[in-house]
C-alpha positions in Angstrom: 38.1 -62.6 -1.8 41.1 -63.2 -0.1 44.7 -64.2 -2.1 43.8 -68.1 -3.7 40.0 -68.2 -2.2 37.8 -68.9 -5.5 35.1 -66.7 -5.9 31.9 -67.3 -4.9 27.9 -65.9 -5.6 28.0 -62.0 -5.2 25.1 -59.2 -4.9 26.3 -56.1 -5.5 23.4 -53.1 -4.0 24.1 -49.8 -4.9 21.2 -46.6 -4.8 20.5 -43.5 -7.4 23.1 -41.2 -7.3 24.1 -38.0 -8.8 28.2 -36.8 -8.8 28.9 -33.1 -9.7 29.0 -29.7 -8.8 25.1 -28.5 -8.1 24.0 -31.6 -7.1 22.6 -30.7 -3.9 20.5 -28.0 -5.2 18.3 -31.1 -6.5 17.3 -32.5 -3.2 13.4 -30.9 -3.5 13.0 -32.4 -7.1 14.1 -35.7 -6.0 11.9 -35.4 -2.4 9.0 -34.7 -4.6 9.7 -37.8 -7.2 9.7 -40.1 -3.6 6.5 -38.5 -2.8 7.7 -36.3 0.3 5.2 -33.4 1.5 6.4 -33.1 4.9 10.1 -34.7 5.0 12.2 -34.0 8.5 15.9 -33.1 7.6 18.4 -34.4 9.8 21.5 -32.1 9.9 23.5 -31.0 12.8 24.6 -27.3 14.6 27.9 -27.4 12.5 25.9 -27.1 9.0 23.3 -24.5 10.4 26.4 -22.3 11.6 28.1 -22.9 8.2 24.5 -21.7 6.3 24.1 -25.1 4.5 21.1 -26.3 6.1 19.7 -23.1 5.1 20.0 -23.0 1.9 18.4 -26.8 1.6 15.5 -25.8 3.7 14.6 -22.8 1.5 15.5 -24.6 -1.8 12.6 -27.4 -0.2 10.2 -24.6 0.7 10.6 -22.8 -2.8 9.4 -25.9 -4.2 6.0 -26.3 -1.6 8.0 -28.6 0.8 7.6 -27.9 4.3 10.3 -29.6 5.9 10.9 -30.3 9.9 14.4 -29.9 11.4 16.3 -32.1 14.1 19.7 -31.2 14.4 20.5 -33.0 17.6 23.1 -34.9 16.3 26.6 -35.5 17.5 29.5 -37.0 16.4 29.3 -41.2 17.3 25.3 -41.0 16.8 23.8 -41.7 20.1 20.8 -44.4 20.7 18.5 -41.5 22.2 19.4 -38.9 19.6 17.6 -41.5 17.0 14.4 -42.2 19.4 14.5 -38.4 19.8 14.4 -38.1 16.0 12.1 -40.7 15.2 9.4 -39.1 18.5 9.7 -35.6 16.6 9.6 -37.8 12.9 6.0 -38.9 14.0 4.8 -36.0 16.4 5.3 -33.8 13.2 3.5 -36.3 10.4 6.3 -36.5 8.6 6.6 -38.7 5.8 10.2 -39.0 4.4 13.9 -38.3 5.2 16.1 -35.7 4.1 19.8 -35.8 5.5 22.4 -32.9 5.5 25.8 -34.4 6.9 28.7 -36.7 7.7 28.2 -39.8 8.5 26.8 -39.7 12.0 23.9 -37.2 10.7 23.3 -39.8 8.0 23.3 -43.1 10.2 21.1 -41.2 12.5 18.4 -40.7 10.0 18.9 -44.5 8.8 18.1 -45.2 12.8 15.4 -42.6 12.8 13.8 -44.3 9.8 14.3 -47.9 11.0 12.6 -47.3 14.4 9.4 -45.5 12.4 9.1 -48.4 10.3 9.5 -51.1 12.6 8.8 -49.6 16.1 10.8 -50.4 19.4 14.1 -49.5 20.2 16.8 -48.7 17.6 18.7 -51.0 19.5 17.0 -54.3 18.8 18.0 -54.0 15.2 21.9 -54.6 15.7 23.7 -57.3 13.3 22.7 -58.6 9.4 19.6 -58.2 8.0 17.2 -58.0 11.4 15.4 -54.6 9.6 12.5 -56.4 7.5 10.2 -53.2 6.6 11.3 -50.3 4.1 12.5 -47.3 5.4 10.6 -44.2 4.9 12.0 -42.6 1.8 15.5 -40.9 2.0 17.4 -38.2 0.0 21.2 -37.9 1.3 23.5 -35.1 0.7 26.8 -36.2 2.5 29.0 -33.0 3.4 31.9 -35.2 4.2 34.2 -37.3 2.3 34.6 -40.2 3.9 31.9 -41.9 5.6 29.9 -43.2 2.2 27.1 -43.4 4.9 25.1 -42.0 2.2 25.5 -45.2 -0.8 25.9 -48.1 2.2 24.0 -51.1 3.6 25.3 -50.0 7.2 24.0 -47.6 10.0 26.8 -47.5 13.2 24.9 -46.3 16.3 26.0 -46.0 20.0 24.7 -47.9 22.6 24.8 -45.6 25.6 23.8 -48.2 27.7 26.5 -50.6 26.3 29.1 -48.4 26.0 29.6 -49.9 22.6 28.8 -49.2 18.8 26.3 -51.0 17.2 26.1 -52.1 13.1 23.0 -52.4 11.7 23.9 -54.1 8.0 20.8 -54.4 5.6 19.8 -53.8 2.0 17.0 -51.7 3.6 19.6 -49.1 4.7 20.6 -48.1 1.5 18.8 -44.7 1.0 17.7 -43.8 -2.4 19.3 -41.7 -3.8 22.5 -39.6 -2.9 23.2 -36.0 -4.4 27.3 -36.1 -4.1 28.2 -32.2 -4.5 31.5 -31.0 -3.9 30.8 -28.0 -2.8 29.4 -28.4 1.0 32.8 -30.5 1.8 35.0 -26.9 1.3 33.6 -25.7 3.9 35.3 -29.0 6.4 38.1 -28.1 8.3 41.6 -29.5 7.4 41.4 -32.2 10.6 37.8 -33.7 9.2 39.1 -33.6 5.8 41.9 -35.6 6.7 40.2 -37.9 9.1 37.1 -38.6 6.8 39.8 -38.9 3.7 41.8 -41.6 5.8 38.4 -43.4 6.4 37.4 -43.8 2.7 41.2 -45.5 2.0 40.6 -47.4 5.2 37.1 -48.6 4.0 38.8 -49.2 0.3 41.7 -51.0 1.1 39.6 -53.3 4.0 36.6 -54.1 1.1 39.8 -54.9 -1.2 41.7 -57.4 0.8 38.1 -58.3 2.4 37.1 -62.5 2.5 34.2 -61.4 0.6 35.3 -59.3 -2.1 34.2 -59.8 -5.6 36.1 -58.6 -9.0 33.4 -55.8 -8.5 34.1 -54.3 -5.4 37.4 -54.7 -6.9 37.6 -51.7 -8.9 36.1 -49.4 -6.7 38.3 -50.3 -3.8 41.6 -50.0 -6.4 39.8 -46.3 -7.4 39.5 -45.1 -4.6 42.5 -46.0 -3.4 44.1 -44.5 -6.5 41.8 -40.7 -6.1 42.9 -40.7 -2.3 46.5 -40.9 -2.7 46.4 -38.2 -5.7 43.9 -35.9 -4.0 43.5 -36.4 -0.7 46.6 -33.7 0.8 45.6 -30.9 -1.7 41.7 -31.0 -0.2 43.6 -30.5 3.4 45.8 -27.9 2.3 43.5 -26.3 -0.5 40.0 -26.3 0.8 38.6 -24.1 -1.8 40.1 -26.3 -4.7 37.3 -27.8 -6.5 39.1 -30.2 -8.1 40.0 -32.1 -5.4 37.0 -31.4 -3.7 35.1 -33.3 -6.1 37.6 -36.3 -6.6 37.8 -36.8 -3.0 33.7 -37.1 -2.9 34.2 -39.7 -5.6 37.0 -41.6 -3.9 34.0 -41.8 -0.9 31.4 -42.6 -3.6 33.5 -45.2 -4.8 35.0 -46.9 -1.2 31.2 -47.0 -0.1 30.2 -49.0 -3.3 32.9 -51.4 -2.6 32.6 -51.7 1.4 28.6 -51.8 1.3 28.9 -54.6 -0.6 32.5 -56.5 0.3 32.2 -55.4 3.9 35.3 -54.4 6.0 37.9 -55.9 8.4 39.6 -55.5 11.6 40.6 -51.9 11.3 36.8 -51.1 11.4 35.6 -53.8 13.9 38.6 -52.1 16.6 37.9 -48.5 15.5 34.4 -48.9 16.1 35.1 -50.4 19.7 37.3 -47.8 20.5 34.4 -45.3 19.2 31.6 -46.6 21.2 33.7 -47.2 24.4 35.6 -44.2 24.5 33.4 -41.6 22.5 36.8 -41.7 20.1 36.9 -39.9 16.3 36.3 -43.1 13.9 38.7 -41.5 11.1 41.5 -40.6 13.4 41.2 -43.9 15.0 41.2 -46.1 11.9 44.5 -43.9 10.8 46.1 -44.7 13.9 45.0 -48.6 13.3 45.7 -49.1 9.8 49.2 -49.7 9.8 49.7 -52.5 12.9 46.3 -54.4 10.9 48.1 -54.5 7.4 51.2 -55.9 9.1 49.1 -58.5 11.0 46.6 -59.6 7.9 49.9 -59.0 5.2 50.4 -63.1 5.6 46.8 -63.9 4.4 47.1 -61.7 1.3 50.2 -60.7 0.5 48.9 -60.4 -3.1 46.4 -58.4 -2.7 48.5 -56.0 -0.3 51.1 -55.4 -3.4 48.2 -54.4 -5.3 47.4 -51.8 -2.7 51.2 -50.7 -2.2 51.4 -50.1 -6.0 47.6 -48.1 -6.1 49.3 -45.7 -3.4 52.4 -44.6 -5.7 54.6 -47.5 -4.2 56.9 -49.5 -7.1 56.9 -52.5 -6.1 57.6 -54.6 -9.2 59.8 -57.5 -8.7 60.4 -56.7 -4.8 59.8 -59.3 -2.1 56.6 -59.7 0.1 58.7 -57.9 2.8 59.9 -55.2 1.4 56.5 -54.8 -0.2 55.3 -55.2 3.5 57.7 -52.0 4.4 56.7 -50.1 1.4 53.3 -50.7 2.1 53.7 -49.3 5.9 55.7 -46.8 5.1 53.3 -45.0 2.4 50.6 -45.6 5.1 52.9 -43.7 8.0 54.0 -41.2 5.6 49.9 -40.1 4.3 49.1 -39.5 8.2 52.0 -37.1 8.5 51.2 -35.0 5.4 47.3 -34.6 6.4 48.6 -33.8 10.3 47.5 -37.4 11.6 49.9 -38.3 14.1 48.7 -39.5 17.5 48.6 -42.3 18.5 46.0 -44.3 21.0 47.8 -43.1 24.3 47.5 -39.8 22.8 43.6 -39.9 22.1 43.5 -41.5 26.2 43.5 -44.9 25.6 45.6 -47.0 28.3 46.9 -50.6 28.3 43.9 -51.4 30.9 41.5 -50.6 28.5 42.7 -52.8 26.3 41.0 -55.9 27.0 37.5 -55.0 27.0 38.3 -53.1 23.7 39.7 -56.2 22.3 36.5 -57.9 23.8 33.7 -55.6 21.8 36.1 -56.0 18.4 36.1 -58.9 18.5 31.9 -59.3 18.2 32.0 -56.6 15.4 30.3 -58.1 12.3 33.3 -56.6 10.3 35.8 -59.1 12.3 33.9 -61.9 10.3 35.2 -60.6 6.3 38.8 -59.6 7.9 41.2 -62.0 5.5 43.0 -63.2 8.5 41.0 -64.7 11.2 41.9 -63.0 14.5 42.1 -64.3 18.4 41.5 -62.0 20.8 45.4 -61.9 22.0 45.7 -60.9 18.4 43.3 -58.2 18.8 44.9 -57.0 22.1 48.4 -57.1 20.5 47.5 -54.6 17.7 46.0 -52.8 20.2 48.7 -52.7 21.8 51.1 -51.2 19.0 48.7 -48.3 18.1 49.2 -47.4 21.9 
């Protein structure tokens, strides 16, 4: 709901959840209340190394759950890493979903379960609401802080063949239920912490200054906005601190309730462009886009950007839209230099040739559509070309 835009009819999805310490230990109770005999968990080599898909497997089989592992997962989830999924998901009778990760592990078992229930490619179900049969039923225990894979509508998949990440967006995607436990994210390093941290304020502040935002989404985005810039440094710098282990899981918890359901803007739509194209990491990318988007969509709703200057520590009582503007900018620039976030596009490979099919495959993101300032393509290019 951008600044002066009344607002109009809004649904607001959200799954089961459960926030706290020990929460993952209650995956088997709550794959047995879905019915699961034979669920597949999806995890990925980083969480076997680290002991945590271990743990989950035996607390499953101590409750007479035999589960099935596929781990082929990498970061940017591929189109053939979900068809390999779903052939194992079937060859092995499975009957349910358990997921172990970030957000790539979690949108891959989204794909995995969209192709078992509805057959053909995972590709044919790109854009809003093309998924029209329920997913097989899914328990998520997100080890990241960031992606709120694991409480959205969306699923973000690479098209290999494209070169370009899809979205899938659909009620149907929305697992149910979520087991938000602080204590798999300690063992992230201090680069995903930071990148996956940058993502939730980047999903917070985009669902807050989003065209369809409602005064729901509202104080989740605000929240979250508030819990990053309070926690967000001491989780990279402390990893074993607790505390803000388990604020930063709800500052995800809360940016995924508001973006599932207010969508997101331009900083999304280019990031993922830049992901699919260039195999690019999505936090590190929306960190390096955040900035040059604010200044371009500050115009539309400079109201609304205030509100976000002030929820990251910024006193902007009384000042004008420009220096709010600065302010703004300049706590964004300053966040990315305490959590070691730096680069910029040139740095991560990206050249001023690449720019225009980037700016191209943004611009036919679904998230382009709730941006609060509509963009041209030379718009597109031009931020682009600031981040370079």
């Amino acid at each position: 709901m951008a600044d002066g835009q009344e607002p109009g009819l809004r649904k607001f999805v959200a799954p089961e959840f459960v926030f706290g310490e020990g929460a993952s230990k209650l995956a088997a109770r709550h794959a047995a209340n879905l019915g699961a005999r034979r669920p597949m968990l999806v995890t990925d080599a980083g969480l076997i190394d680290s002991g945590w898909s271990a743990l989950l497997e035996a607390d499953l089989r101590s409750a007479g759950i035999d589960c099935v592992l596929f781990s082929d997962v990498t970061p940017n989830p591929k189109d053939h890493e979900v068809m390999a999924g779903e052939e194992l998901y079937r060859a092995e009778g499975c009957d349910a979903l358990v997921a172990l990760g970030g957000g790539s592990v979690l949108d891959c078992a989204k794909g995995i379960g969209v192709v078992n229930a509805c057959g053909g490619h995972i590709t044919q179900y790109e854009g809003v609401d093309t998924i029209h049969r329920p997913l097989p039923p899914m328990v998520c225990i997100p080890t990241t802080s960031g992606s709120s894979a694991d409480v959205s509508q969306f699923a973000i998949i690479t098209d290999t063949t494209r070169k370009v990440k899809i979205a899938l967006v659909s009620k149907m995607l929305v697992p149910d239920v979520s087991l938000l436990d602080p204590m798999p994210t300690t063992t992230m390093s201090a680069a995903l912490t930071a990148e996956t941290g940058v993502d939730a304020l980047t999903h917070a502040i985009e669902a807050y200054v989003s065209n369809a935002s409602s005064p729901v989404t509202d104080l989740f985005a605000l929240e979250s906005m508030r819990l990053v810039h309070r926690w967000l440094v001491r989780a990279v710098r402390e990893p074993l601190h607790l505390k803000a282990r388990a604020q930063m899981c709800l500052a995800s918890l809360d940016a995924g309730l508001a973006f599932s359901n207010a969508i997101l803007g331009a900083v999304h739509g280019m990031a993922h462009s830049l992901g699919g194209s260039l195999d690019l990491p999505h936090g590190e990318c929306n960190a390096i886009l955040l900035g040059p988007v604010i200044a371009f969509n500050y115009p539309s709703a400079p109201r609304r950007y205030r509100k976000v200057a002030k929820a990251l520590g910024c006193a902007v009582e009384g000042l004008p839209d420009d220096e709010v503007l600065d302010m703004l900018l300049g706590a964004v620039k300053a966040l990315r230099a305490e959590v070691d976030l730096n680069r910029n596009l040139g740095e991560l490979g990206v050249t001023r040739a690449d720019i225009p099919r980037l700016a191209a495959l943004a611009m036919q993101d679904p998230c382009i559509l709730t941006n609060p300032r509509k963009p041209a393509q030379a718009d597109i290019e031009a931020i682009y070309e600031a981040a370079l």
